[in-house]
C-alpha positions as CSV (number, residue, x, y, z in Angstrom):
1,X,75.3,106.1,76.2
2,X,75.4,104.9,79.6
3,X,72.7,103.1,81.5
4,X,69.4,104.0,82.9
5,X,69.8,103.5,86.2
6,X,66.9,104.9,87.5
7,X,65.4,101.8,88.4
8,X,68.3,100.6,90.3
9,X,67.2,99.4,93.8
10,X,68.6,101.7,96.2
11,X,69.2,98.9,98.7
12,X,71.2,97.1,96.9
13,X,73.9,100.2,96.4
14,X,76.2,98.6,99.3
15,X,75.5,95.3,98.5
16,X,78.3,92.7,97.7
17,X,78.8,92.1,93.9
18,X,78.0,88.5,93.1
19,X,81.3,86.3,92.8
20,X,82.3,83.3,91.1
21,X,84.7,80.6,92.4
22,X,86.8,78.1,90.8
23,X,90.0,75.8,92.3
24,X,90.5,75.9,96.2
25,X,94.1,77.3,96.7
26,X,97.1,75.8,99.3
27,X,100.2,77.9,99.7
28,X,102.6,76.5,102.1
29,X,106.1,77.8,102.8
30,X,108.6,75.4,104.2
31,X,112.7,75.8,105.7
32,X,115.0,73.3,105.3
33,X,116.3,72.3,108.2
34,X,120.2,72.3,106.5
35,X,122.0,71.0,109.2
36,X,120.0,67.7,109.6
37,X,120.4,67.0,105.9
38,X,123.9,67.7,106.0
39,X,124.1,65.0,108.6
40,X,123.0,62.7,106.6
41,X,125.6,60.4,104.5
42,X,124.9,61.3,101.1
43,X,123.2,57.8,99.4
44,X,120.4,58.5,102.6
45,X,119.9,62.1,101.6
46,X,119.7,61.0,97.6
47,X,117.3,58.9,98.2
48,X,115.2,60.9,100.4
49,X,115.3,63.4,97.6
50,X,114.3,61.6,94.9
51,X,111.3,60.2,96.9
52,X,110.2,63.7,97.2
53,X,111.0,65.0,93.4
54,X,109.0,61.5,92.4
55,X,106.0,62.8,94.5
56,X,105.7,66.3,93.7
57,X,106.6,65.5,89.9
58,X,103.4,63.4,90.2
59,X,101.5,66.0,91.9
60,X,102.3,68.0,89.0
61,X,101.2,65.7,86.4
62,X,97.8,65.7,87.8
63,X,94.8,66.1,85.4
64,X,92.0,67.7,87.9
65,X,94.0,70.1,90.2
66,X,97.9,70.2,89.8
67,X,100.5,71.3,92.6
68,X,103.9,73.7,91.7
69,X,107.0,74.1,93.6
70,X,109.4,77.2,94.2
71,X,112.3,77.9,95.6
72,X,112.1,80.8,97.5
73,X,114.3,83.9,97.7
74,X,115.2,85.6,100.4
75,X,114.8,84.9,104.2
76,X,111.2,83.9,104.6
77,X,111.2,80.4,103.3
78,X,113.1,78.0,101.1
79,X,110.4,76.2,99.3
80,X,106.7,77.2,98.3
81,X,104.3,74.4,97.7
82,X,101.3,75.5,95.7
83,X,98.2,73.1,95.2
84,X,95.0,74.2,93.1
85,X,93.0,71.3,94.3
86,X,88.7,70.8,93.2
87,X,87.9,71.7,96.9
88,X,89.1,71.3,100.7
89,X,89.1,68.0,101.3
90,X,91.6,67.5,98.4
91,X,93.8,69.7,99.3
92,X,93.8,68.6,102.7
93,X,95.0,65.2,100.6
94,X,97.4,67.0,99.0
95,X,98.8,68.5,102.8
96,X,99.0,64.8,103.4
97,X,100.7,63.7,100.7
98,X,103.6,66.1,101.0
99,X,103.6,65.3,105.2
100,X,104.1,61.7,104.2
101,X,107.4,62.9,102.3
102,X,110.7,61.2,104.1
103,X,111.9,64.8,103.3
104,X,109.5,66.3,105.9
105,X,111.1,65.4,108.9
106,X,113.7,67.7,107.3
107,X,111.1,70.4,106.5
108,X,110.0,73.4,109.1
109,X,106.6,74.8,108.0
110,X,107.0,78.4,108.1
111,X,103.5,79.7,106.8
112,X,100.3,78.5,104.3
113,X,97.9,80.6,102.9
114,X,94.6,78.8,102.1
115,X,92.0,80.4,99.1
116,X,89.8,79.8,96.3
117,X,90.0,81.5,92.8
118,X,87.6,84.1,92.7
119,X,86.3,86.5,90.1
120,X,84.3,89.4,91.2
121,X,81.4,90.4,89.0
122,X,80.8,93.7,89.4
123,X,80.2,95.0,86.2
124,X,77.5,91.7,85.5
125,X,76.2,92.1,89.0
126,X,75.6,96.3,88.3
127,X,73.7,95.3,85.1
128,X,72.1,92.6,86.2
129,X,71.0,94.2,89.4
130,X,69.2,97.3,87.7
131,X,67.5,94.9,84.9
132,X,66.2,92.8,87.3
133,X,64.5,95.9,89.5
134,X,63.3,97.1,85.8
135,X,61.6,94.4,85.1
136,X,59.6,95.1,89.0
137,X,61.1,92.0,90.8
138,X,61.4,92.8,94.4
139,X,65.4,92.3,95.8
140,X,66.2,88.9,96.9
141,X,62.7,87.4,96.2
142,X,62.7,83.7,95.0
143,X,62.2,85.4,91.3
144,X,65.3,87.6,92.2
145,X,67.4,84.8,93.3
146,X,66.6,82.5,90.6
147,X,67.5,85.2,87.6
148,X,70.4,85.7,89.9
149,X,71.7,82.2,89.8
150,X,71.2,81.7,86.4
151,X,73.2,84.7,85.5
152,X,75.6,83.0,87.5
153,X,75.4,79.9,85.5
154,X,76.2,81.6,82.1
155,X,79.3,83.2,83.5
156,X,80.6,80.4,85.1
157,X,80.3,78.9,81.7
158,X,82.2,81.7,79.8
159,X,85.1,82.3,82.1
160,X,86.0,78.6,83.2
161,X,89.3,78.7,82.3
162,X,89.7,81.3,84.5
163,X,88.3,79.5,87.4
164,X,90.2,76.6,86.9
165,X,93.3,77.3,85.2
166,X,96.5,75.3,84.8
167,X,99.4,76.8,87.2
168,X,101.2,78.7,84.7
169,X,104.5,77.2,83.4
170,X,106.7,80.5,83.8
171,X,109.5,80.9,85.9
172,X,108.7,83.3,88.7
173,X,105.9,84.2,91.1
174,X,105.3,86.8,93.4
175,X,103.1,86.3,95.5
176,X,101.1,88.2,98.2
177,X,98.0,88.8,100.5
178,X,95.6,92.1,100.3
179,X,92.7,93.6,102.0
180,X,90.5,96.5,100.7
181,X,90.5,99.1,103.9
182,X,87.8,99.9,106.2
183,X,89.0,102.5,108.2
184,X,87.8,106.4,108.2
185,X,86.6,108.1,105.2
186,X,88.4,105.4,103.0
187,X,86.3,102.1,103.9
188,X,85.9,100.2,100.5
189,X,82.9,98.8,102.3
190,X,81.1,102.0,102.8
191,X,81.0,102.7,98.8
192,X,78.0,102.2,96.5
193,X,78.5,99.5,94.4
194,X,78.6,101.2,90.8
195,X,81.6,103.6,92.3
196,X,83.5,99.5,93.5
197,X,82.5,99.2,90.2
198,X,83.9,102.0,88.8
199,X,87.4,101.7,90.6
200,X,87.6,97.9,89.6
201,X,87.3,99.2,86.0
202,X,89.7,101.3,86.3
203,X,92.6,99.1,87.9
204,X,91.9,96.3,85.9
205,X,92.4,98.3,82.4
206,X,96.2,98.7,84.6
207,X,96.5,94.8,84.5
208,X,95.5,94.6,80.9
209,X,98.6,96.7,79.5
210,X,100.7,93.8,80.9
211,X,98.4,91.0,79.1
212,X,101.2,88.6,77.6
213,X,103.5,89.4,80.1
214,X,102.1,88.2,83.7
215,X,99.5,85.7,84.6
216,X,97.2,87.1,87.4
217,X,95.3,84.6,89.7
218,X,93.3,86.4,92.2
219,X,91.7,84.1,95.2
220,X,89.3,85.2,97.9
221,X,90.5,84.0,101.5
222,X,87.5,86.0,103.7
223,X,86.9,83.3,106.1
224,X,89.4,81.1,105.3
225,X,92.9,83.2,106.3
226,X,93.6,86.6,107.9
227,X,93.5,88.8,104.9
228,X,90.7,88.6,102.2
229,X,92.6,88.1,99.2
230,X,95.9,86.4,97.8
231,X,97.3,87.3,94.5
232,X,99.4,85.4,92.5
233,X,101.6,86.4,89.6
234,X,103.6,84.6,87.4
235,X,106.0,86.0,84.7
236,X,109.0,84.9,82.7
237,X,110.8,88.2,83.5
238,X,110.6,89.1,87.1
239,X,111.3,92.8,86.4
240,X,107.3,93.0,85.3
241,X,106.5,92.4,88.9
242,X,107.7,96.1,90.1
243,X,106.8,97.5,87.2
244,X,103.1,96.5,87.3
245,X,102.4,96.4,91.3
246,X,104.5,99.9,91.1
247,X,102.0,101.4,88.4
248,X,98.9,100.2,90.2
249,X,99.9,101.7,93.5
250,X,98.7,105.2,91.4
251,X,95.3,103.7,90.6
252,X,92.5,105.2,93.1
253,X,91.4,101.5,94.3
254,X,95.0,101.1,95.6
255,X,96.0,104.5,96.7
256,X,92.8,104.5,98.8
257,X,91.5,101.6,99.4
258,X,94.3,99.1,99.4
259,X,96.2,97.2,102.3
260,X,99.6,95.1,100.9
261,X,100.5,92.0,103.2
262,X,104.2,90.3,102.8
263,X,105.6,90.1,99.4
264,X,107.5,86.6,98.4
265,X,108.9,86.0,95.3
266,X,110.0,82.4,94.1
267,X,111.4,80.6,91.2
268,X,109.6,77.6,89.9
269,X,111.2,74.1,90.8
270,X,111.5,71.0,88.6
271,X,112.6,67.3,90.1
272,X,116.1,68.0,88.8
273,X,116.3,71.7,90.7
274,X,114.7,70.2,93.5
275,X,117.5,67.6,94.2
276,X,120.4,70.3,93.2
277,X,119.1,72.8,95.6
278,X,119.0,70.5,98.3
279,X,122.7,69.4,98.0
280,X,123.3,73.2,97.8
281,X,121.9,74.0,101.2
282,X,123.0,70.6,102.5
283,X,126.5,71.3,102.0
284,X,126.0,74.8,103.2
């Protein structure tokens, strides 16, 4: 049976649904400036390099907040820094730390992307919403909020790992930035919650076919960068990228409701790659 609703507090139906964050999120896309490091007589360039595999090897080894890098195909970039740092003044720290790299005077920064792991709650936040105004406490009273935030508490419990994951160790990401629409008669922000809710349910039982076979880190970027979401997607077989971002184009949320930013897709980077890739390009 589905739920009673008929308690459900009409002025919440457009309401946000309550969210949960976790790591705060760097992307930053570099060129390598090939001619400068060609320049350079080749015990100079080596040990440029292995300064900045040392660093970044490090910066991968770290226990609270780790930092990836990519090699990026195609023409919008040649390396992809990612950071999942505890908040902003660590990964402002961790924008240092790869500044203070000899190889960044050889380094053109070509874009960043700056987020925080989210999870949106709508199912919980429906529920929660219409037991609350069952039980007669009036929306956003100090009752309200307090129910509200320890509802908040418990989930942030049960889904940690999700808020603060480990960057996956597979071989490709794609990466790119959405926004849900607001324009005409398809303005995700004009729905009633329970029908958010309802296309969320739906497009996420798309993601869950592919469970095993990508790793799906969604981060919220409202205020922080000029779209309102980032998705990241890593998978061992790159070929699962179409096939899944091609399947949920069909799903209503998407067809609708969804605007795609710049796709980049990158392979993941050790010390050893770093340093080969480098005399690749400097030789170029």
């Amino acid at each position: 049976m589905g739920e009673d609703r008929s308690k459900y507090p009409e002025a919440l139906a457009h309401e946000a649904p309550n969210t949960l964050e976790g790591w705060s999120v760097l992307h930053q896309v570099f060129r390598l400036r090939r001619e400068a490091l060609g320049a350079l007589d080749a015990a100079r360039r080596e040990q440029i390099v292995r300064q900045a595999a040392g660093a970044i090897s490090a910066m991968e080894r770290r226990e609270d907040g780790e930092s990836a890098l990519f090699s990026i195909l195609g023409h919008k970039g040649d390396l992809l820094a990612l950071h999942f740092r505890r908040g902003f003044d660590e990964l402002g720290r961790a924008q240092a730390e790869i500044a203070a790299l000899k190889l960044s005077a050889f380094l053109e920064q070509t874009g960043s992307y700056v987020s925080m792991v989210e999870i949106g709650l709508y199912e919980a936040t429906v529920a929660l919403n219409a037991r609350l105004a069952g039980e007669g406490l009036r929306p956003h009273s100090p009752q309200w909020k307090r129910a509200v935030e320890k509802e908040l508490a418990a989930q942030r419990d049960k889904l940690a790992t999700r808020l603060w994951p480990k960057i996956p160790a597979r071989r490709h990401l794609c990466f790119y930035p959405m926004n849900k629409r607001r324009a005409g008669a398809d303005n995700w922000y004009q729905l009633a919650i329970d029908e958010r809710r309802r296309l969320m349910h739906e497009h996420g039982m798309i993601g869950r076919r592919y469970a095993g076979q990508v790793t799906q880190i969604i981060s919220g970027s409202v205020g922080f960068d000029d779209w309102e979401w980032g998705v990241d997607l890593f998978a061992d077989d790159p070929l699962v990228f179409k096939k899944l971002v091609y399947e949920m184009r069909f799903d209503e949320s998407s067809a609708r409701y969804a605007e795609f930013g710049p796709f980049m897709v990158a392979i993941r980077l050790g010390a050893d790659d770093l340093e080969r890739l480098v005399l690749v390009y400097a030789s170029a």
